[in-house]
Structure formats: C-alpha cells, structure tokens
N, C-alpha and C positions, 0 to 999 in steps of 0.2 A: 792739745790741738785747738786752734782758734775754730771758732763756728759761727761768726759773723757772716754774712751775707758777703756778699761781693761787692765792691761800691758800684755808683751806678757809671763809672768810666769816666767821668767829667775831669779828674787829675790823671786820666792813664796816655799814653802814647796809643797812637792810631792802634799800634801790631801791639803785642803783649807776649811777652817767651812765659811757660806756665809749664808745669812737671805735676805728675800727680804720681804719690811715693807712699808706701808705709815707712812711719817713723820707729827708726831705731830708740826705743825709751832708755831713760837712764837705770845704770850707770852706764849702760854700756856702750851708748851713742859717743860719749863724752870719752871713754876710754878707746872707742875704736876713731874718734876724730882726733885725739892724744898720738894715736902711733900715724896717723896719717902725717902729723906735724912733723913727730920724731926721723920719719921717714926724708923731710926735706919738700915734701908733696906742696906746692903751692897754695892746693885747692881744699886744704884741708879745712880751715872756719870760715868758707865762704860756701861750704855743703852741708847742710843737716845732717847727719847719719839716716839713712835709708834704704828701702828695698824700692827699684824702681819699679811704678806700674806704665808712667809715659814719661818716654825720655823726653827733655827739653821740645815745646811744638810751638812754631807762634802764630798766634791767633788774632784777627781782628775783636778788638775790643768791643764791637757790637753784638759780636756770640759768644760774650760769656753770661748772659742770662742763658739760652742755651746749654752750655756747656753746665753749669750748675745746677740746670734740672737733671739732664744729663748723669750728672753723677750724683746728685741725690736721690734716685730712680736707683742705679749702679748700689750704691749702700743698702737701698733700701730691701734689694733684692741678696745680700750675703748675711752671711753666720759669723759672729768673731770664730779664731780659729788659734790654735797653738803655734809657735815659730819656733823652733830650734835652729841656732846660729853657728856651727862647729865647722874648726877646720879651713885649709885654704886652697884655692884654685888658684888658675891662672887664662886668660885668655891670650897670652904669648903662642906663638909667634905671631896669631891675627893683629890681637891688639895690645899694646901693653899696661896691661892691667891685672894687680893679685889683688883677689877678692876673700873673704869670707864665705864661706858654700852653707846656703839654705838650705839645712839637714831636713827638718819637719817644715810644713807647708807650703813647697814649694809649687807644689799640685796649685792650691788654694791661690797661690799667686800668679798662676799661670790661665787660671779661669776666670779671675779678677783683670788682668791684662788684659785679657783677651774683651771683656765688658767694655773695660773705662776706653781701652782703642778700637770704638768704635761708636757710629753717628757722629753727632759733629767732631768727636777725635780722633773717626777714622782716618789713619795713616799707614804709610808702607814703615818698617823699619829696615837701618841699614846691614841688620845683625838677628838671627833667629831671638826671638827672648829668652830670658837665661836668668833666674830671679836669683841676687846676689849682694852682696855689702861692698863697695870698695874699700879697699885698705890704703893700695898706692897706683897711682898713675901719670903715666906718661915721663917716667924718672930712671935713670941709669939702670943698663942692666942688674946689675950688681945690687944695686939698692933692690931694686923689684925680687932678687932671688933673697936677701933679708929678709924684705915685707914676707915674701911667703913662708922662709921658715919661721919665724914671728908667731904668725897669724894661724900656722898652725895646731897652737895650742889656746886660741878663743874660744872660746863658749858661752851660750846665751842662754837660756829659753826665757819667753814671755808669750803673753796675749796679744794677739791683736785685734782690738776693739774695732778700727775703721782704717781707716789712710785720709790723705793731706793732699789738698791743692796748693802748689807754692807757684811763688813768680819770680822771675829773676830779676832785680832793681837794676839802674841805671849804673852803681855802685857796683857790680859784677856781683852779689852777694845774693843769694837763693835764699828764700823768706817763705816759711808755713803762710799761708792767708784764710783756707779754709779747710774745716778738718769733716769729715764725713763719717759719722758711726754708724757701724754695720744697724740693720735695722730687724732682721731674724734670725729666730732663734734664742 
C-alpha cells in the first residue's frame, strides 16, 4: 500500500473520483483479476482486486486534506482483523454482478464502512452495503452463470492490516494513492 501523503492538488483536476477499498493481497488479487479477464469482463486490469469500503465519490480537490485526516483518524481508530474469501454470490436480478462472498470479516467491513462513509464522505448509497470481491460484471448472462460456478470454489484467508485510498485517472484506470494501517491493537 502506498503511504505517501496526498499531493497538495496543484496537478489534480478541480473534482477528483476517489474509492477507499481493502486490497485484495497477492496471489490472490492477481488470480481473482485472472478470471475477471477469462470471463471477457472489460474492467478487469483497470480495478485492483478489492473489498469495497467507498464506492467511486467525487470530490473537490480542496477536501482532500480533510478527507486524509479523515481517514487517518478512521485507521487510527480499528484492529487488523482476519478475511476469509469463500465461495460465490450474485446480485442478479438487481444488478449483474457475481461476487466472491466475504465469509470472515464481513462484520469488520461493515463497521469500517460505515466510519470511512461518513464526515466529509458522507454519502447516500445507491444499494444497502454488501462487503464483497467482484469476479464478473456487467457481461452476458451465460458468462455471469460461468463466473459463478467458477467462483465457487475460491478461497482466500489473509490479514488485513488497513485499506487504500485510490483515484480513478484520466486513463479510466483505478490507482492505490494512499494506504492507511490500522492503528489498534
């Protein structure tokens, strides 16, 4: 995870799109963005492998001092915690997307959510939150009932230490920029 600072805006665009995620580590980030490819999924090395904590939000580049204390407050206040990655869902018929289902920490990811969306990144969201891996989206039926039987037999476990502030470049391509380690315990 990068731990630089945030630049101070002067090369950024007015608005800024920004995700804050835990990172899927290797190998398995690289194998689950492997079958996103196999899948046909467009979006498959333009996404890091992740657990989403804020979906894509854009921001005036003026509050991301803000938002970095923000969420260095946010780390500062959790525990690393275990992840278990087993198994697959679907959010079909709503939306089409098969996921990887967060067996272990899902709890953990949902009280972490619920931190980082909120003060300057309080937001409505369009969908209850739902802490999960994509595999495939937005791709033929058919394919999507693939990804899911597939994806059935994933499995992960690992730590996680913190989670990631990324931004989305001009380049459509979603970029770590700052990484946050948990700070207790």
């Amino acid at each position: 995870m990068p731990s630089r600072s945030l630049p101070d805006g002067g090369d950024l665009p007015e608005v800024v799109t920004i995700g804050v995620s835990i990172t899927v580590p290797e190998p398995y980030g690289s194998a689950i963005q492997d079958a996103r490819d196999g899948h046909g999924d467009p979006l498959a090395r333009s996404i890091p492998t992740h657990v989403t904590l804020l979906p894509p939000t854009e921001v005036p580049r003026d509050r991301l001092p803000d938002i970095e204390k923000h969420l260095s407050a946010v780390a500062a206040g959790h525990a690393a915690f275990p992840m278990l990655l087993q198994g697959s869902g679907t959010f079909r018929p709503v939306s089409p997307v098969v996921f990887v289902r967060v067996e272990e920490g899902a709890q953990e990811c949902r009280v972490l959510e619920a931190a980082v969306r909120s003060g300057p990144l309080a937001r409505e969201l369009a969908f209850p939150y739902h802490p999960h891996v994509t595999v495939a989206h937005g791709l033929a039926d058919e394919v999507l009932d693939l990804a899911y039987e597939k994806a059935r037999a994933f499995h992960a476990a690992f730590a996680v230490p913190g989670f990631c502030l990324s931004r989305f470049d001009a380049d459509e391509v979603w970029r770590p920029w700052r990484g946050y380690t948990f700070g207790r315990g």
